[in-house]
C-alpha positions in Angstrom: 127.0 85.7 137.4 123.1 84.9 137.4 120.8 88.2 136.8 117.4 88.3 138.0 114.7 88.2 134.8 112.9 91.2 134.3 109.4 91.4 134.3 109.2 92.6 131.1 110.9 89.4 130.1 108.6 87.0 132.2 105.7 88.2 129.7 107.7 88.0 126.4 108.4 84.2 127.7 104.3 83.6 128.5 103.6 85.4 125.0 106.7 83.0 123.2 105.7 80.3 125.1 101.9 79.8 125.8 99.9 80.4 123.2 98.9 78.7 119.9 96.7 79.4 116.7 94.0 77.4 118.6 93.8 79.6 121.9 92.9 82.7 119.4 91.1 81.2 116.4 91.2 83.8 113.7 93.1 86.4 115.2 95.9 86.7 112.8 96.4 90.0 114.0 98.2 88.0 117.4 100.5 85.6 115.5 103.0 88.5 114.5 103.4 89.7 118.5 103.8 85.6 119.4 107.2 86.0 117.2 107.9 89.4 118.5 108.9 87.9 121.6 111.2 85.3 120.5 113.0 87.7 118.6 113.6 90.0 121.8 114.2 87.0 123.8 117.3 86.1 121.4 118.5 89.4 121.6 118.5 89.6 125.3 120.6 86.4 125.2 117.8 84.6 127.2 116.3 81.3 124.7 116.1 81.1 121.6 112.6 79.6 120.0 112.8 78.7 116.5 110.0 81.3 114.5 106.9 80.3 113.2 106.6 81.8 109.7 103.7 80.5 108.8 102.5 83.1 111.5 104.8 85.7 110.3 103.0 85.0 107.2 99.8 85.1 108.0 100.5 88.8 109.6 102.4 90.0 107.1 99.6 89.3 104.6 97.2 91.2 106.8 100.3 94.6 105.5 100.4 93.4 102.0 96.5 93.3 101.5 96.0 96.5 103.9 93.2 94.6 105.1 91.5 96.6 108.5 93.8 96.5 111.4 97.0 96.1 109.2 98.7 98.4 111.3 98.3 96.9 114.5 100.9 94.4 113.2 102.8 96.2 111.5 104.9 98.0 114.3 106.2 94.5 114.5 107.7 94.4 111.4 109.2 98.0 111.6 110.7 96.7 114.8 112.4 93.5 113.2 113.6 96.1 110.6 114.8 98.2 113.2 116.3 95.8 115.5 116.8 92.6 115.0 118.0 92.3 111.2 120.8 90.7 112.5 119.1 87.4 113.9 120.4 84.3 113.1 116.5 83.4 113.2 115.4 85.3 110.1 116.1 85.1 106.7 117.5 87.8 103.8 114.6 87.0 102.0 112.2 88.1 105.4 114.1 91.0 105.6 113.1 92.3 101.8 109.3 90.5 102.3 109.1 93.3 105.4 111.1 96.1 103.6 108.8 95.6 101.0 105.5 95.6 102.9 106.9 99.1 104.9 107.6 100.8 101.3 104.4 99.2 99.9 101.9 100.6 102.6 99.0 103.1 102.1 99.7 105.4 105.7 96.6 107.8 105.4 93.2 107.7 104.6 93.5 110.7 101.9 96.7 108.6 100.3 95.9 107.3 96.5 94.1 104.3 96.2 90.9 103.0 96.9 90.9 100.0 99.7 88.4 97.2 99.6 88.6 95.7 102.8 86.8 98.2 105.1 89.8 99.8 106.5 89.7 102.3 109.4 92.6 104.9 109.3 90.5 107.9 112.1 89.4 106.6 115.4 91.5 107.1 117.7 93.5 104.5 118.5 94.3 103.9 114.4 95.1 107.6 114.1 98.4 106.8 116.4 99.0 103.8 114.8 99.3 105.0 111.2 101.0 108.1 112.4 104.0 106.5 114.5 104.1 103.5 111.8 104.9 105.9 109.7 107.5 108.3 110.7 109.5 104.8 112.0 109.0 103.7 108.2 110.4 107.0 107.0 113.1 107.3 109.6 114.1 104.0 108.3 114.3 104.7 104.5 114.5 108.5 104.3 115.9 107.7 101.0 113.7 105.3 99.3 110.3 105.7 97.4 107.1 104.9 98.8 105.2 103.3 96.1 101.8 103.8 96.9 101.5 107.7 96.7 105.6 107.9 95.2 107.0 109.7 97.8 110.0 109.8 99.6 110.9 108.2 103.1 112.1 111.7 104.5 108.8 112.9 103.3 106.9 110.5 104.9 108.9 110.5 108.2 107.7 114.3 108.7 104.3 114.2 108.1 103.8 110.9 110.4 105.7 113.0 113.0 103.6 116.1 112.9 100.4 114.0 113.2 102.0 111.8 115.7 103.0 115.3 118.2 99.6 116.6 117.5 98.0 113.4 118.8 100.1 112.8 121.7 99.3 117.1 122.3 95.7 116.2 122.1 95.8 113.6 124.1 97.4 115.5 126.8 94.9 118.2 127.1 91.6 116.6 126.6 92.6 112.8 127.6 91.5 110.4 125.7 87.7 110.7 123.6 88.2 106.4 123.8 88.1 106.8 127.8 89.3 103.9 129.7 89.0 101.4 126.6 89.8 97.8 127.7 91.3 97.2 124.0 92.0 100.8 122.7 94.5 101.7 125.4 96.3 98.7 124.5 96.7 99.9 120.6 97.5 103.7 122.0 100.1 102.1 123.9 101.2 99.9 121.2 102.1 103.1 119.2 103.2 105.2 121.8 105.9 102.1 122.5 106.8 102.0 119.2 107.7 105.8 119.1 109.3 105.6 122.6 111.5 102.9 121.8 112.5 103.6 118.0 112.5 107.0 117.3 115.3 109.0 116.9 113.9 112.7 117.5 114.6 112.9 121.2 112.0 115.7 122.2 109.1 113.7 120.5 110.7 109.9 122.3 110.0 112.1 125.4 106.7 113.2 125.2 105.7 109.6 124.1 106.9 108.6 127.4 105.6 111.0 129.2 102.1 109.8 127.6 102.9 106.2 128.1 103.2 107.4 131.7 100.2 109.3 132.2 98.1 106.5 130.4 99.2 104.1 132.9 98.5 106.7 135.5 94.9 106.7 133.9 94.6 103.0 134.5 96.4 102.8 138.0 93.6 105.3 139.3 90.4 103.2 137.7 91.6 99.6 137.8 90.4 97.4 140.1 92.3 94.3 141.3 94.2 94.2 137.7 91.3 94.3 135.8 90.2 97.6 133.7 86.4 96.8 135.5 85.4 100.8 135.0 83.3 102.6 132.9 85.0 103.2 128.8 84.2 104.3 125.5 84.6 101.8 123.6 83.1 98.2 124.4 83.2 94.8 123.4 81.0 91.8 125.3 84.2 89.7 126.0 86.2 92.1 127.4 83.9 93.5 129.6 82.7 90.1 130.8 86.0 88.4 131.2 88.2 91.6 132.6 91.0 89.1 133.1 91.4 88.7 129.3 92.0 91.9 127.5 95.1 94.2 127.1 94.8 95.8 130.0 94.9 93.2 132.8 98.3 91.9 131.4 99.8 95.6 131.4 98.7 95.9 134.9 100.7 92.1 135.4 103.5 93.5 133.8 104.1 97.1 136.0 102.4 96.1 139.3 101.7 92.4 139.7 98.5 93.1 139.8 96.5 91.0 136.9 96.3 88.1 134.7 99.2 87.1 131.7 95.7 85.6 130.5 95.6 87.3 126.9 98.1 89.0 124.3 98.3 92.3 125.0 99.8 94.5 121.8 100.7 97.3 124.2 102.0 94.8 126.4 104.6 93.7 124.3 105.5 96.3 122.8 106.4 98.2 126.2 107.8 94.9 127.8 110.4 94.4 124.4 111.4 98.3 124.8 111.9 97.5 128.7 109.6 100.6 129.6 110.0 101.1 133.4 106.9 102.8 135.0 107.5 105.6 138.0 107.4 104.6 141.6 104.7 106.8 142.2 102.3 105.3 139.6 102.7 101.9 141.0 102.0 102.6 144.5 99.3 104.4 143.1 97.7 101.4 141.1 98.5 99.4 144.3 96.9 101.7 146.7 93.4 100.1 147.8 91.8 103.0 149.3 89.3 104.2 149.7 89.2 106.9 147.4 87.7 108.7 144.4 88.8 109.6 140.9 87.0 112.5 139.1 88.6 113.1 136.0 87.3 114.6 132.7 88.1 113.6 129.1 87.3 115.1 125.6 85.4 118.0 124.6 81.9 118.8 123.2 82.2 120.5 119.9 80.3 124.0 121.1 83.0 124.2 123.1 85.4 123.5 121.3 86.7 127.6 120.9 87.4 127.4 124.7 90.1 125.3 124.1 92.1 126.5 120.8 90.1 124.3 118.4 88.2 125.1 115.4 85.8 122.5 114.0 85.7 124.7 110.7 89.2 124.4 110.0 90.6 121.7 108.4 93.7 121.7 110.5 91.8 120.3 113.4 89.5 117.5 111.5 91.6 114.8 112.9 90.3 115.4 116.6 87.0 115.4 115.4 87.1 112.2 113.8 89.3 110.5 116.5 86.3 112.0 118.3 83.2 110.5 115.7 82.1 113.8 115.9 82.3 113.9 111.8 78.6 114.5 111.3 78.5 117.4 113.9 76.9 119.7 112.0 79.7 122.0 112.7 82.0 119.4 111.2 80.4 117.6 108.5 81.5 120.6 106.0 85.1 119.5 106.7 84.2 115.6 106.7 82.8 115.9 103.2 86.3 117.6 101.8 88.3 114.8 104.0 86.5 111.4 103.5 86.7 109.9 100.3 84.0 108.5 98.2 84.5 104.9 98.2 85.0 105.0 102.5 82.2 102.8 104.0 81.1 106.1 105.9 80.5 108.3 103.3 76.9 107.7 102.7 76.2 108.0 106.2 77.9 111.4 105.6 75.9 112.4 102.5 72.9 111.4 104.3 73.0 113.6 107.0 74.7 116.9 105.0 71.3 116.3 103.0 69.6 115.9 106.7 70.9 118.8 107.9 70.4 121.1 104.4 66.8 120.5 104.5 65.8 121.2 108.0 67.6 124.5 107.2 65.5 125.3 104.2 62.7 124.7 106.6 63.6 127.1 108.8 65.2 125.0 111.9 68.6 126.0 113.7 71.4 123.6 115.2 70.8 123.4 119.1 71.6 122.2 122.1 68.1 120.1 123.1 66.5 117.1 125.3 66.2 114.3 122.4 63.2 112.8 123.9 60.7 116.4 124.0 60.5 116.5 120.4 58.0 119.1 120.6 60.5 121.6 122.2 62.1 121.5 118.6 59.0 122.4 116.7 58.4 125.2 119.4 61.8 126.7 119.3 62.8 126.0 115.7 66.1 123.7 117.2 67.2 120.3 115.5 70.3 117.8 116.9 73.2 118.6 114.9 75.4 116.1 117.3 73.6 112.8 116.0 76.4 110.7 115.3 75.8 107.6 117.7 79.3 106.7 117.8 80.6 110.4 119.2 82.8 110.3 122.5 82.1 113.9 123.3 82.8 114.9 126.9 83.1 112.4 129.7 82.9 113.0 132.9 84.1 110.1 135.4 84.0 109.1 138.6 85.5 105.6 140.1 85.1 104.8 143.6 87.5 101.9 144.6 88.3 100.4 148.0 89.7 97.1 148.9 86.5 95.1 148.1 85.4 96.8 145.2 85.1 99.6 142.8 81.7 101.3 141.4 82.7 103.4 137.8 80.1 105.6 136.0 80.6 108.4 133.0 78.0 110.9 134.5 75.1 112.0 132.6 77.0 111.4 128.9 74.5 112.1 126.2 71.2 110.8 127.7 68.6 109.4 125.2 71.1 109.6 122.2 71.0 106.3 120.1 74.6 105.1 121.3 77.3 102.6 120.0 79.8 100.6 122.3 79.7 103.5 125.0 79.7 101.5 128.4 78.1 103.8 131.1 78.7 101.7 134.5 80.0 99.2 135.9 80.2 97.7 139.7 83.4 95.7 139.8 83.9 92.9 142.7 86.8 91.0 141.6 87.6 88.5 138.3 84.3 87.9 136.4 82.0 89.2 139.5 80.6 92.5 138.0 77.6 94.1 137.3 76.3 96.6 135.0 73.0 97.4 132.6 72.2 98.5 129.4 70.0 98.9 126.4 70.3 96.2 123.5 70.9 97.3 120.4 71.0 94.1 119.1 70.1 90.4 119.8 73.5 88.9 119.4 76.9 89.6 121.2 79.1 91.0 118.2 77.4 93.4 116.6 77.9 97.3 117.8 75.6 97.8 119.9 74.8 94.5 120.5 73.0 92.5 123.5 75.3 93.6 126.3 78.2 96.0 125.0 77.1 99.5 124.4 73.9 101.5 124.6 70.9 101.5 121.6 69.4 104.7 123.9 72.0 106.2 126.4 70.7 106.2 130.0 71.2 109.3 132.3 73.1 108.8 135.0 75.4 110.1 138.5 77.3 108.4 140.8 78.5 109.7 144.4 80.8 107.1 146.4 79.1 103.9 146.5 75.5 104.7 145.1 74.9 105.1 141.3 71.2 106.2 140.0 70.6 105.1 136.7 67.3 106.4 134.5 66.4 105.3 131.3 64.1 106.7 128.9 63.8 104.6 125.8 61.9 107.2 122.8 58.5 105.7 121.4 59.8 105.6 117.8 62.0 103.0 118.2 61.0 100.0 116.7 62.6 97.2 118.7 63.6 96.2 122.3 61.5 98.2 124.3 63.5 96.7 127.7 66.4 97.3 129.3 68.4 95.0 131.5 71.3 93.9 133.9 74.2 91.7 133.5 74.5 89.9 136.6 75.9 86.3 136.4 75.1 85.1 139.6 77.2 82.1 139.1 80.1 84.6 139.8 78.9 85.0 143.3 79.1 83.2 146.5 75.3 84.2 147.6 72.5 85.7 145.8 68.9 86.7 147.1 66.0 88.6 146.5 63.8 91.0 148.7 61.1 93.0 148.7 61.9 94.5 144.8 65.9 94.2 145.9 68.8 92.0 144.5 71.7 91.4 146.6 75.0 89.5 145.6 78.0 88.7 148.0 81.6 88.2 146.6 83.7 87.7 149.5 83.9 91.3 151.1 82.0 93.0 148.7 78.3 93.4 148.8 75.6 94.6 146.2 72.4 95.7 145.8 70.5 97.0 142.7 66.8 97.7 142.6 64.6 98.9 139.4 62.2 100.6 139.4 60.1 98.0 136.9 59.9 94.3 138.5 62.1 92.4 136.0 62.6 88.6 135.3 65.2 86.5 134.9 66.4 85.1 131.4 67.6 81.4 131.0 71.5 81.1 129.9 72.1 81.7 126.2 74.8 79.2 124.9 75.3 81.4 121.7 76.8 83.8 124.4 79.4 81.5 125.9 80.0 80.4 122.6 81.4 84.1 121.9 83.0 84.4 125.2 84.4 80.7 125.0 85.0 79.5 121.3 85.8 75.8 121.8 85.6 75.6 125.8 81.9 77.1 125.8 80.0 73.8 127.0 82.4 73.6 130.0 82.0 76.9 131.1 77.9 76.6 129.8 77.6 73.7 132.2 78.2 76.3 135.4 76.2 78.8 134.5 73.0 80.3 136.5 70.9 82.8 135.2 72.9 86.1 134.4 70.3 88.5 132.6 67.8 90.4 134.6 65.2 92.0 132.1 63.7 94.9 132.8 60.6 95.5 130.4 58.7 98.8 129.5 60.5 101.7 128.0 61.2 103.7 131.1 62.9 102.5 134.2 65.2 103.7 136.9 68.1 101.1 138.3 70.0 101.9 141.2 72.9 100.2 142.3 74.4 100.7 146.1 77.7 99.0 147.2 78.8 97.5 150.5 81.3 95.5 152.5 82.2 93.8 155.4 84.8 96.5 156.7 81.8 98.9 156.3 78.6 97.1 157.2 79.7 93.8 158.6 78.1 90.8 158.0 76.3 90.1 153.9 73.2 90.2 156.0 73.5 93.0 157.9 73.9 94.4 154.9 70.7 93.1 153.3 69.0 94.3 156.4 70.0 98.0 156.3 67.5 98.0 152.9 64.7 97.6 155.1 65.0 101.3 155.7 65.5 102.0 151.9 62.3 103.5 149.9 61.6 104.9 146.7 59.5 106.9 145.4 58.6 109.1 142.0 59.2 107.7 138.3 61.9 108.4 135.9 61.2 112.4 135.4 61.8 113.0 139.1 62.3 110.7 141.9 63.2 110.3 145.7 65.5 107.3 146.9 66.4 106.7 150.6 69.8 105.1 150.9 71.1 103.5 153.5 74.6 105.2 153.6 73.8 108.7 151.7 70.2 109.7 153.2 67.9 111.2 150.7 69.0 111.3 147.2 66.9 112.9 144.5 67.4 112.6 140.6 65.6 112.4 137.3 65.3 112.7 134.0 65.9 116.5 133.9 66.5 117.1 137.6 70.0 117.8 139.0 71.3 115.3 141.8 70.9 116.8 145.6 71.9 114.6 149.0 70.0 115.3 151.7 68.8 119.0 149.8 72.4 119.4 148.9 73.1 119.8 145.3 75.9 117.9 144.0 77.9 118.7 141.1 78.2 116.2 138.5 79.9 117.6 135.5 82.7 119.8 134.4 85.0 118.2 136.2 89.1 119.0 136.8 90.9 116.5 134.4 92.4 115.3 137.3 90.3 115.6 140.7 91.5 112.8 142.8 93.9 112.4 145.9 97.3 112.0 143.8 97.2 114.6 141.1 94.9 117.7 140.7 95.1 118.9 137.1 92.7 122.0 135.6 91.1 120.7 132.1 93.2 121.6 129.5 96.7 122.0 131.4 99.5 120.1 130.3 101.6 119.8 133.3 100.8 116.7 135.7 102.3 116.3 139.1 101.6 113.0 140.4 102.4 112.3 144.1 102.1 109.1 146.2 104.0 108.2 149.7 106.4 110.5 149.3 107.2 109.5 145.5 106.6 112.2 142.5 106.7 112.4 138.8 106.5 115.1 137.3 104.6 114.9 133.0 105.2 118.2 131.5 104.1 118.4 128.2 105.3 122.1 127.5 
């Protein structure tokens, strides 16, 4: 008797199948997930593919050296030691090569040994990883010696399960300080599977479930059309510019159809080989068009951290802060100098601002809370920044508007005029590559972090309600470089483009835009060096159709505003470029006016709150949950998710 295939089996075939070193040039860390596949595949009695060891390998090696990312492969060897040991396809000699890596590894950042590769064991997404590699590594040799810091398996196994449930706790009362992350929720999911499908403590397989769930929860309410087109924490340029590429779009395949099997997704894998079945409810959810809103908040700032049982004095909680980058929060750094070892890339930066901080003090200046860019309120009241880390994801506040023709996604007014890192603010999403969004360089090329379009050099403050976003920046005189902002609109993407009086409007089938700024800009002509980041070896052919994309904004102070449309709401594209004949603004970035269309009178500004029509609108401190499916208090740890009748229930208690 014929059984249909699962899903979860259609994308291990497209991962066995598809890909080749070529389609990922020097991404080894893919070529251990390719073999992943054909492993499961065996075992599900459904092809077998002979394996590539050269790719094995080339992954393996990545362990062996505990070069940076080692352990984003290395679930898949503690899964071929778990479960397939048995296959005809692999050798006795494999076998001891992985049993070997697993006893050989260095799990935690404080372990013995000094590594010379740049490794990072504390964001957020390798603070799961190291923890659930390691309590599968101890549950599978409770017995043997670990010979980088000599201790035993059963030893090991409990302190990567302690770290692991206090992760997974964290995570489900403050969310995730990596919000929304195109990559990052891949790698949480990749460790979260790993736990989920190999672990043998039952309460701690269940509340990995229940945070697989809620994370796809998290991207059912903010995707749009299968792609993760929203405002995150954490951003890379080719992600953000080809949606249909990263981890989540193929997770989104895998659990709602929705999506492209375009790219390898770690996560992916790892949930389709374990067969992880997502609720009902989540699914119509993710498939639900709207409209509708998503408020949610996610992580905390450190003042406020006492609110919510955690201590940034006591070394118990130093993890959260670090998955945070809050590690140079004055309140912190104390605690980061006993943690962080000498030798770790970071510790100057550490030294640096403990010396920083020490000598301001001596001068007579206090930690406060303080506008970055009125640097004469600090002489005045004696304040400096002690939250200057440019990489911290303190708290987020979010809001996603989505409807069948787009969504518009914004993190409302997250640390304006901080120098940032690869936090991406907005984003108007349309449909595959058709999005907008603006930003500050913080570099001229496309890998860096900052660099020309991922992440901020100067945050921007900013609020979104339904389908307007205001968007000021304020770039401080003392920087040296890139006194401009600008927008990433790649026209090419759209089926019309025009310009009028100070307005640019794009059409991509339904959905309409409109963005103004405040500073006339011009556009830029095409950089290959861009495609050849996005493209690798297919750049020219993808160069060859491109129109003008980059809309700079020059001067060091300019508001952008971004309205949305469609043609269930306003008709036809140019009844919708019309209806901005009635549109003014007036004021500069410290306090403005803008007539919309669709919301009336909307005032904003560098220090002024956001009021409709005179109305003050709330723009912070949101629920963590505030939308039509779930309504959770910050902090809770019980989610009840409804949708057409179907409900799951995530109690973390």
């Amino acid at each position: 008797m014929a059984y249909p295939i699962k899903e979860s089996s259609v994308y291990l075939r497209q991962v066995a199948g598809k890909y080749t070193r070529e389609t990922y040039p020097g991404y080894t860390r893919i070529d251990a997930f390719l073999e992943w596949s054909k492993l499961e595949l065996e075992k599900r009695n459904e092809g077998v593919n002979a394996l590539d060891q050269q790719r094995l390998e080339k992954s393996l090696k990545m362990v062996t050296d505990h070069v940076d990312c080692a352990d984003f492969v290395l679930p898949v060897f503690l899964s071929i030691l778990s479960r397939y040991v048995e296959s005809a396809l692999l050798t006795p000699q494999n076998i001891d090569d992985y049993k070997n890596a697993v006893l050989g590894f260095k799990y935690a950042m404080d372990d013995p040994n000094e590594d010379k590769f740049g490794v990072c064991y504390f964001t957020e997404n390798h603070q799961a990883l190291y923890a659930s590699c390691e309590l599968i590594a101890g549950q599978l040799y409770p017995e043997e010696i670990f010979t980088n810091n000599n201790q035993g398996g059963s030893w090991h196994y409990e302190r990567g399960k302690q770290r692991m449930i206090q992760w997974i706790d964290w995570r489900a009362k403050f969310g995730y300080s990596e919000w929304l992350s195109n990559g990052y929720y891949g790698e949480d999911l990749l460790a979260l599977a790993l736990v989920w499908g190999l672990a043998k403590d039952g309460d701690l397989k269940k509340k990995a479930g229940l945070l697989i769930e809620l994370t796809l929860f998290d991207i059912a309410v903010n995707a749009f059309n299968g792609t993760m087109g929203a405002t995150n924490g954490r951003a890379y340029a080719a992600p953000t510019m080809l949606p249909d590429q990263p981890a989540i779009s193929a997770i989104c395949k895998i659990f709602w159809g929705e999506g492209s099997y375009g790219a390898v997704s770690l996560g992916g894998v790892a949930l389709a080989v374990f067969d992880y079945q997502c609720s009902a409810a989540v699914k119509k959810i993710a498939l639900e068009k709207g409209p509708f809103i998503n408020m949610e908040r996610m992580s905390i700032d450190v003042e406020d951290s006492q609110k919510f049982g955690l201590d940034p004095a006591n070394y118990r909680d130093i993890m959260f802060y670090w998955g945070q980058q809050t590690f140079l929060h004055r309140q912190v750094i104390e605690n980061s100098m006993k943690l962080c070892p000498h030798w770790l890339g970071m510790r100057p930066s550490i030294d640096a601002h403990w010396e920083k901080y020490q000598t301001l003090e001596k001068a007579g200046f206090k930690p406060g809370r303080f506008d970055p860019l009125l640097p004469n309120a600090l002489i005045e009241n004696d304040l400096y920044d002690p939250d200057m880390a440019c990489c911290a994801l303190t708290q987020a506040d979010i809001y996603t508007y989505k409807n069948p023709y787009y969504s518009l996604s914004n993190v409302q007014d997250f640390r304006k005029g901080k120098v940032g890192y690869q936090q991406h603010i907005w984003q108007a999403s349309m449909g595959e590559r058709a999005l907008v969004f603006s930003n500050s360089p913080g570099s001229n090329e496309y890998n860096d972090r900052p660099n020309m379009f991922a992440g901020n050099r100067f945050m921007p403050r900013t609020v979104q309600h339904k389908n307007v976003l205001l968007c000021v920046y304020r770039l401080p005189t003392e920087s040296a470089h890139f006194f401009f902002t600008h927008l990433y609109f790649p026209q090419h993407e759209f089926d019309l483009v025009k310009e009028e009086n100070s307005w640019i409007f794009g059409k991509r089938g339904g959905a309409y835009i409109a963005v103004f700024t405040s500073i006339k800009g011009k556009w830029q002509s095409p950089d290959p060096d861009l495609y050849k980041s996005l493209f690798h070896d297919k750049w020219e052919t993808e160069f060859k159709l491109a129109k003008p994309y980059e809309y700079l904004v020059p001067k060091h102070a300019a508001v952008y505003i971004c309205e949305m449309g469609d043609e269930g709401t306003n008709g036809s594209f140019e009844n919708f470029v019309t209806s901005f004949k009635t549109a003014s603004f007036s004021g500069d970035t410290h306090a403005f006016i803008y007539k919309s269309p669709t919301l009336g009178n909307m005032s904003y500004g560098w220090k002024e709150p956001l009021k409709i029509n005179n109305e003050q609108i709330a723009a912070k401190n949101y629920k963590r949950y505030d939308n039509p499916f779930c309504k959770t208090e910050f902090g809770e740890k019980v989610y009840r998710i409804n949708s057409g009748g179907d409900q799951v229930i995530l109690d973390f208690n």
